[in-house]
TITORLO-598063 format. One line per 3 residues: number of its first residue (from 1); their letters; for each residue x, y, z of C-alpha. Coordinates in nm, 4 decimals, always signed. Layout:
! residues N
NUM = A = X,Y,Z | ...
! end
This chain:
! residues 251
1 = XXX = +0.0000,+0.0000,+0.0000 | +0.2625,+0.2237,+0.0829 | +0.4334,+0.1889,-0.2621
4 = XXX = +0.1622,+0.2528,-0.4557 | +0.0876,+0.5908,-0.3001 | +0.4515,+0.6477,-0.3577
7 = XXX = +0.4123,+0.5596,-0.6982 | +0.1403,+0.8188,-0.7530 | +0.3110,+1.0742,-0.5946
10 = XXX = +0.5750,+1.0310,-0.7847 | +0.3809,+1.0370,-1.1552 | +0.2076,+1.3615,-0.9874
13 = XXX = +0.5313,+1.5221,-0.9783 | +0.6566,+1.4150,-1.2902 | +0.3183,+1.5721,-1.4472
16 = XXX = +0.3735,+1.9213,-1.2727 | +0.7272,+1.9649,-1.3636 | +0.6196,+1.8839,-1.7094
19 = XXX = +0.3062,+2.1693,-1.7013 | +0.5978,+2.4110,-1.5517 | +0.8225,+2.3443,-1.8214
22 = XXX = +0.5932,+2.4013,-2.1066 | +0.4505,+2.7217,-1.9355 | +0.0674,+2.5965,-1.8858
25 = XXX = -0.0572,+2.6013,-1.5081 | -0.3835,+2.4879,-1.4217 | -0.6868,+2.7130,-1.3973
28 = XXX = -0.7841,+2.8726,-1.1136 | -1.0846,+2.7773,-0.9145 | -1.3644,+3.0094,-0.8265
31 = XXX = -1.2419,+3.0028,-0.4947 | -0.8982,+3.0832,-0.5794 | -0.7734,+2.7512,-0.5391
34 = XXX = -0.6304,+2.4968,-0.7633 | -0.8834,+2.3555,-0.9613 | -0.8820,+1.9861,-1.1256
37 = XXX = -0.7837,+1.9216,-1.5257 | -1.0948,+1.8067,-1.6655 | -1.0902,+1.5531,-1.9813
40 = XXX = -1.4099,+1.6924,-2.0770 | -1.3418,+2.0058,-2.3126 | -1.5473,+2.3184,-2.2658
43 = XXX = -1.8191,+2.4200,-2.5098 | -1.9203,+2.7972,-2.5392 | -2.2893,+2.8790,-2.5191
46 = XXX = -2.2443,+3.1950,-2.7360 | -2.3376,+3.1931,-3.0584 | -2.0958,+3.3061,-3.3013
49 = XXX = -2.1914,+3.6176,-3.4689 | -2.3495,+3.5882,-3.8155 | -2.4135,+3.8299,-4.1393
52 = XXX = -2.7430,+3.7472,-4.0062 | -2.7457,+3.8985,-3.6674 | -2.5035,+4.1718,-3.7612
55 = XXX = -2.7007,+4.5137,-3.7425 | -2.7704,+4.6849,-4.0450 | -2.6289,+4.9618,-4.1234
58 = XXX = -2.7529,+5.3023,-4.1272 | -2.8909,+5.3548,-4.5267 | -2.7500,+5.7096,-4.6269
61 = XXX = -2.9685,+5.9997,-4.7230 | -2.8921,+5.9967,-5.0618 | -3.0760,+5.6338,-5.0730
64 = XXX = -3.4117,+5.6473,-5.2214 | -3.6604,+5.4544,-4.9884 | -3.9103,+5.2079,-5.0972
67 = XXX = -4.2684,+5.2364,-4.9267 | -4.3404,+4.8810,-4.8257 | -4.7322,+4.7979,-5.0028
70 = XXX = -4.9939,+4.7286,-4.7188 | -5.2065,+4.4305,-4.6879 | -5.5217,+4.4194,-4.5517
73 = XXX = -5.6788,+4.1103,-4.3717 | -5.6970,+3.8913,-4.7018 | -5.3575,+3.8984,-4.7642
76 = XXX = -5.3345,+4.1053,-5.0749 | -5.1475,+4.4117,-5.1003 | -5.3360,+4.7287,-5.0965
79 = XXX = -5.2577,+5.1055,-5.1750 | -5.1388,+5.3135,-4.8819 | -5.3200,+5.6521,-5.0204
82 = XXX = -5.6839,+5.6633,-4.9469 | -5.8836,+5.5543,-5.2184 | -5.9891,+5.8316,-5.4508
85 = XXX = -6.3926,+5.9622,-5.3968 | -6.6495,+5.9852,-5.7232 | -6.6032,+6.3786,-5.8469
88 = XXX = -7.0045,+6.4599,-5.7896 | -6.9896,+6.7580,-6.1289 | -7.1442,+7.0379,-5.9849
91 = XXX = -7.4659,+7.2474,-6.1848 | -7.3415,+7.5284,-6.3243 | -7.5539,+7.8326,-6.2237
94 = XXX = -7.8563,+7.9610,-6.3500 | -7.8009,+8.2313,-6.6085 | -8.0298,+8.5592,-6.4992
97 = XXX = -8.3554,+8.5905,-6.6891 | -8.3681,+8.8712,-6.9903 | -8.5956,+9.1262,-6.8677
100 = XXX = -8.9384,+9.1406,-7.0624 | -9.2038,+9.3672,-7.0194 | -9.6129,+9.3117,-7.1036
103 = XXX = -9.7349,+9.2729,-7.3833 | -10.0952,+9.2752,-7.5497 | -10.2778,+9.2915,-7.8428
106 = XXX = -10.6657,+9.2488,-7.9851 | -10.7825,+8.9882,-8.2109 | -11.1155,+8.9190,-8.4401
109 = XXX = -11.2317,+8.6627,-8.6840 | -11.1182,+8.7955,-9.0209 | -10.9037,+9.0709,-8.8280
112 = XXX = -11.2420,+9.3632,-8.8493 | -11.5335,+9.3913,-8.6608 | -11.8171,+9.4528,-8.9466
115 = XXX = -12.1787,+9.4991,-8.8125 | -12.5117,+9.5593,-8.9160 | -12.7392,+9.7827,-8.6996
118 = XXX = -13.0203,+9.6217,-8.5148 | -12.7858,+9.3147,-8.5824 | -12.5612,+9.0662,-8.3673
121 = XXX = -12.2840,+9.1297,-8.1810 | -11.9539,+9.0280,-8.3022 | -11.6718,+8.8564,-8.0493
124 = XXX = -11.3277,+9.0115,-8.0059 | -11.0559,+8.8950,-7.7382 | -10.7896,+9.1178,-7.5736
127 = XXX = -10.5056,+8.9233,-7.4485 | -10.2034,+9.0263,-7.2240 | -9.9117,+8.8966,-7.0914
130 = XXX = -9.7319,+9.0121,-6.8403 | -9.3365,+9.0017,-6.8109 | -9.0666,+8.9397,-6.5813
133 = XXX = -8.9865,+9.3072,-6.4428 | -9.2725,+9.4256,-6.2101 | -9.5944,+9.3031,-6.1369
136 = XXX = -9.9074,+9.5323,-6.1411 | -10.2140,+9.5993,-5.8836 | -10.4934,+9.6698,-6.0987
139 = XXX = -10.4687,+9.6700,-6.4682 | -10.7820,+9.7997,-6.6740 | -10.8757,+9.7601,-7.0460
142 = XXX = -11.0237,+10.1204,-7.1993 | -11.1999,+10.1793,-7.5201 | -11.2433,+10.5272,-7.7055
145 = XXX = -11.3802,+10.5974,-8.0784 | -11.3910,+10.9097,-8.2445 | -11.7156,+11.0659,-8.3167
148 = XXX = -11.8946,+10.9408,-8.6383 | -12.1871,+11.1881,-8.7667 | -12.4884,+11.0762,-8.9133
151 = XXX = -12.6235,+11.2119,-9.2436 | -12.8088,+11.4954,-9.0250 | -12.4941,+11.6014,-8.8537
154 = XXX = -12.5861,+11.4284,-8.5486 | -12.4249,+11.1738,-8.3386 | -12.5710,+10.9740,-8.1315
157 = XXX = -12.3902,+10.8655,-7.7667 | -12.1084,+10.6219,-7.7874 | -12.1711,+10.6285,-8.1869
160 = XXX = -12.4714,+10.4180,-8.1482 | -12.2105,+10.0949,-8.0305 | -12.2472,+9.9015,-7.7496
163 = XXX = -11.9329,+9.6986,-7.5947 | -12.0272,+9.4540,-7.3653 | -11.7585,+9.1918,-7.0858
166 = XXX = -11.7977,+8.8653,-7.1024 | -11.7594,+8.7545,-6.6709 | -11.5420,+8.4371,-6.6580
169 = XXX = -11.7172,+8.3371,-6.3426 | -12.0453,+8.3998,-6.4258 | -12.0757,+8.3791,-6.8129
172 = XXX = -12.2530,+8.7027,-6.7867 | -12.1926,+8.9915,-7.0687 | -12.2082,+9.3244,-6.8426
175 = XXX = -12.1462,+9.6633,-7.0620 | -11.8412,+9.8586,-7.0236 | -11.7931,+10.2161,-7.1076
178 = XXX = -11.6921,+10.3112,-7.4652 | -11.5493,+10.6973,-7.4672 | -11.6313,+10.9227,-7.7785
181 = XXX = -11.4600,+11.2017,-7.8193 | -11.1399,+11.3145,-8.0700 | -10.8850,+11.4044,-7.7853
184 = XXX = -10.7211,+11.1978,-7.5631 | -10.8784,+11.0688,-7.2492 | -10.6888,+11.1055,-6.9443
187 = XXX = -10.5946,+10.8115,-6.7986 | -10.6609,+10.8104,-6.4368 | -11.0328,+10.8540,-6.5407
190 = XXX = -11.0303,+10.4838,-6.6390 | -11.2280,+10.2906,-6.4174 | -11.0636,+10.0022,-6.1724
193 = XXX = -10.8785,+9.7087,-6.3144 | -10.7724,+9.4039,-6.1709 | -10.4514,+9.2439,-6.0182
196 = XXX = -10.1395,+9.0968,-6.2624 | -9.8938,+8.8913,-6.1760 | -9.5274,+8.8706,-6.2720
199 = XXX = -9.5188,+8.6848,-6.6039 | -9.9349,+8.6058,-6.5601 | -10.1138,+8.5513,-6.8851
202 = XXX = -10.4683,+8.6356,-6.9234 | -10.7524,+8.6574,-7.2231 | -11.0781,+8.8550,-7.1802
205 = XXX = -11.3726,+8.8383,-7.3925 | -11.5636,+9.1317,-7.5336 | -11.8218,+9.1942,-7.7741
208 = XXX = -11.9604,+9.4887,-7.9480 | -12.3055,+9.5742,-8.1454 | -12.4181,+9.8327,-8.3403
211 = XXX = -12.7887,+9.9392,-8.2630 | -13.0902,+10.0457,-8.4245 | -13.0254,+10.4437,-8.4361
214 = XXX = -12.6626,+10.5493,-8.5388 | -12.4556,+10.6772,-8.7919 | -12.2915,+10.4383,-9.0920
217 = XXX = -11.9583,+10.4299,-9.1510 | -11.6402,+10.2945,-9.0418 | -11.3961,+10.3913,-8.7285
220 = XXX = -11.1173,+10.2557,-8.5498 | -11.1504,+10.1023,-8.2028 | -10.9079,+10.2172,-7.9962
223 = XXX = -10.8026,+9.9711,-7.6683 | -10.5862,+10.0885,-7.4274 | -10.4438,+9.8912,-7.1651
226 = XXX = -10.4057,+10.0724,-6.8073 | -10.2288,+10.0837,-6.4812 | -10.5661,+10.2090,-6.2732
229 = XXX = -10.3290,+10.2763,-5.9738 | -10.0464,+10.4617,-6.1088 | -10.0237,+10.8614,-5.9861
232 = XXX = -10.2399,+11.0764,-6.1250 | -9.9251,+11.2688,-6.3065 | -9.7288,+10.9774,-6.4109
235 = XXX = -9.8682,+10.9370,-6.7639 | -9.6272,+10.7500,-6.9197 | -9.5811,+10.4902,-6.6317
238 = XXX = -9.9646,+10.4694,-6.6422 | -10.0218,+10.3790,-7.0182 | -9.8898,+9.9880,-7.0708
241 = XXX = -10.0077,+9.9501,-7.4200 | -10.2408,+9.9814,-7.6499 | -10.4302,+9.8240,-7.9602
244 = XXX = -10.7015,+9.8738,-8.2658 | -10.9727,+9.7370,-8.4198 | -11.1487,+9.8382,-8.7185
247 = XXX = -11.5451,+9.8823,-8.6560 | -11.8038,+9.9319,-8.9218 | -12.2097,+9.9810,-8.9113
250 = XX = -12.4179,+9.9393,-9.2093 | -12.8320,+10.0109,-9.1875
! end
């Protein structure tokens, strides 16, 4: 027993003198003792660094940069600018109306009235239209004739003529005043019309006959058209327009 330990010391010797020639001592324990050579050899548990793991580098600002396309849920790649809305074309405005003013005129079957006296009356129709500049409160239609003498010199009142309304609501003819005389009548003396709208249309009905006792002959029928509520003074804005028709009486 003796020699054997003997032995090993020995061999232990011989092994450090040979680890202190060749300039390798053994590692140091973590307590700062000698530690035992291991057979096992030592593996690292630090993965060698890679092109992989290496960071990238910092792309310079002359680099252009690539936008990366989105994907949505489905997988496929969508646009990353909001998706452009339907251009709704808008109206273009409304041009402003040409200004118009009212019109009117008379009309009769065969353009005349020609009667007979004792006779029938003969239709006429006065028509107006209004325009687009100013509406009116009461507008009134006015008739005048020049005097016509009979073969005696005489006349006989309103030249023996009677001019009759036809009523839209009733039907009913009522007479009207006719004016005889060979100046002008002044025009606030015309009786009271009736309302007219802005760009309002309307037709009225008259009639005339020629009776019994009158002169023969032929005269013009003047119509006038008339703004009843105008000023007194304010001829021209009173007078709207004005019309003819020719009227003759045989016996």
């Amino acid at each position: 027993m003796g020699r054997r330990r003997t032995a090993h010391r020995a061999a232990a010797a011989v092994v450090v003198a040979a680890a202190l020639l060749s300039g390798c001592g053994p590692e140091s324990s973590p307590a700062g003792g000698a530690g035992e050579v291991s057979d096992v050899p030592s593996v690292s548990t630090t993965p060698p660094l890679t092109a992989a793991a290496t960071p990238s580098a910092t792309p310079s600002p002359s680099a252009p940069v690539s936008a990366t396309p989105q994907t949505g849920p489905s997988g496929y790649e969508g646009s990353a600018a909001p998706s452009a809305r339907p251009v709704t074309p808008t109206a273009k405005p409304k041009a402003p109306s040409r200004p118009t003013k009212l019109t009117m005129f008379a009309s009769a079957p065969g353009g005349r009235l020609d009667l007979a006296r004792g006779g029938p009356a003969k239709e006429f129709t006065v028509s107006v239209h209004n325009g687009n500049t100013r509406a009116y409160a009461e507008v009134a239609v006015a008739f005048q004739m020049e005097i016509m003498e009979s073969a005696n010199g005489r006349s006989s009142a309103q030249n023996g003529f009677v001019v009759e309304r036809r009523d839209p609501a009733t039907g009913r003819w009522t007479n009207v005043e006719l004016r005889v005389a060979n100046d002008v009548q002044p025009l606030w003396l015309t009786a009271t019309g009736s309302p007219l709208a802005l760009e309002a249309s309307r037709v009225e009905r008259y009639r005339i006959r020629a009776v019994p006792t009158g002169p023969a002959g032929s005269m013009p029928l003047l119509i006038k058209l008339v703004d009843a509520a105008a000023p007194d003074d304010a001829w021209e804005a009173a007078f709207l327009g004005n019309a003819s028709l020719m009227v003759s009486a045989k016996s």
